[in-house]
C-alpha positions as CSV (number, residue, x, y, z in Angstrom):
1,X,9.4,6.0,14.5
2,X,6.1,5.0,14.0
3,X,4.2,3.4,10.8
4,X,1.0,4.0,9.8
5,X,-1.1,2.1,7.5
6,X,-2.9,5.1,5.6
7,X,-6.8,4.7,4.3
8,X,-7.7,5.6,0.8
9,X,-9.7,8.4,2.1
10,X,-7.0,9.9,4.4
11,X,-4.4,10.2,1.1
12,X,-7.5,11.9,-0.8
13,X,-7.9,14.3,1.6
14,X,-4.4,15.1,2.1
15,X,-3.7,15.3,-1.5
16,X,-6.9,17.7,-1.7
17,X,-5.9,19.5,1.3
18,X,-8.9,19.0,3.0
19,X,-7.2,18.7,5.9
20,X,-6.7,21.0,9.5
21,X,-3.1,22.2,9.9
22,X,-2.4,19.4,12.4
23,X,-3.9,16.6,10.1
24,X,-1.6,18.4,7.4
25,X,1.2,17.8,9.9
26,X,0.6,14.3,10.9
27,X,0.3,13.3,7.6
28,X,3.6,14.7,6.7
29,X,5.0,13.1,9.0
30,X,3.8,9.8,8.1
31,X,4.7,10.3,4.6
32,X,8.4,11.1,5.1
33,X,8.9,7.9,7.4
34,X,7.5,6.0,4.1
35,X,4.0,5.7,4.0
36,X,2.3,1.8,4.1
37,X,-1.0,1.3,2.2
38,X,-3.0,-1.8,1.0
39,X,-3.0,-3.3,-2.2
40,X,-6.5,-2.1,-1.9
41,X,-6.1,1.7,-1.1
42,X,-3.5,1.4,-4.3
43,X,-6.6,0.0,-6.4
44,X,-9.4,2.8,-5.2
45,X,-6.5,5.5,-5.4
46,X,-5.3,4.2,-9.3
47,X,-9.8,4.7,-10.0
48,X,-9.7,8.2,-8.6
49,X,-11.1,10.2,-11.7
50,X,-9.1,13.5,-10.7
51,X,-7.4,16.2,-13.0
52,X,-3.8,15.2,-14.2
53,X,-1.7,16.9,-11.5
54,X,-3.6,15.0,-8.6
55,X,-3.6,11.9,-10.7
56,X,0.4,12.2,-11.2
57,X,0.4,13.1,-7.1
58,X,-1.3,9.8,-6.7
59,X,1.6,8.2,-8.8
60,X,4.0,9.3,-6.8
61,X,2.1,8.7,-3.6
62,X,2.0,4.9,-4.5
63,X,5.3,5.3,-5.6
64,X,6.7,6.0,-2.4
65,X,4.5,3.8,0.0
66,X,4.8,0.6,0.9
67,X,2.0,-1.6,-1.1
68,X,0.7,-4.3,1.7
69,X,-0.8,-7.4,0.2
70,X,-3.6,-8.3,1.6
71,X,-2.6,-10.9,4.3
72,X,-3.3,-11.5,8.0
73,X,-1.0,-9.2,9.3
74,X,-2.8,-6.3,7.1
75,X,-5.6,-7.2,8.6
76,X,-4.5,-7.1,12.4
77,X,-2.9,-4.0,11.6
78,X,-6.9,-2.4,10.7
């Protein structure tokens, strides 16, 4: 299965639904195969001033993912 090392702005707009149905879809799919972000996407998401639902979303977003340290292979992968 493929891995994906998701963008800040790519989880807002999923958790906002901002989305097409297929962007909807690919993100799902990513997400169930356990999503990888940076340890920066976790910082700019943690700063997202949001209503309490979203913000617990974003809890459980980072929650799930894979937090990347920044490192060589982090970077490669962008």
């Amino acid at each position: 299965m493929e891995q994906y090392l998701i963008d800040t702005n790519v989880v807002s707009d999923y958790l906002s639904a901002s989305f097409p149905t297929a962007g909807i879809t690919l993100m799902d799919t990513a997400i169930n195969a356990i999503p990888n972000i940076s340890i920066i996407t976790q910082i700019e998401l943690l700063c997202w001033n949001t209503d309490e639902a979203t913000t617990q979303s974003v809890k459980d977003f980072i929650t799930d993912s894979v937090v990347m340290d920044i490192s060589p292979d982090v970077i490669l992968i962008v």
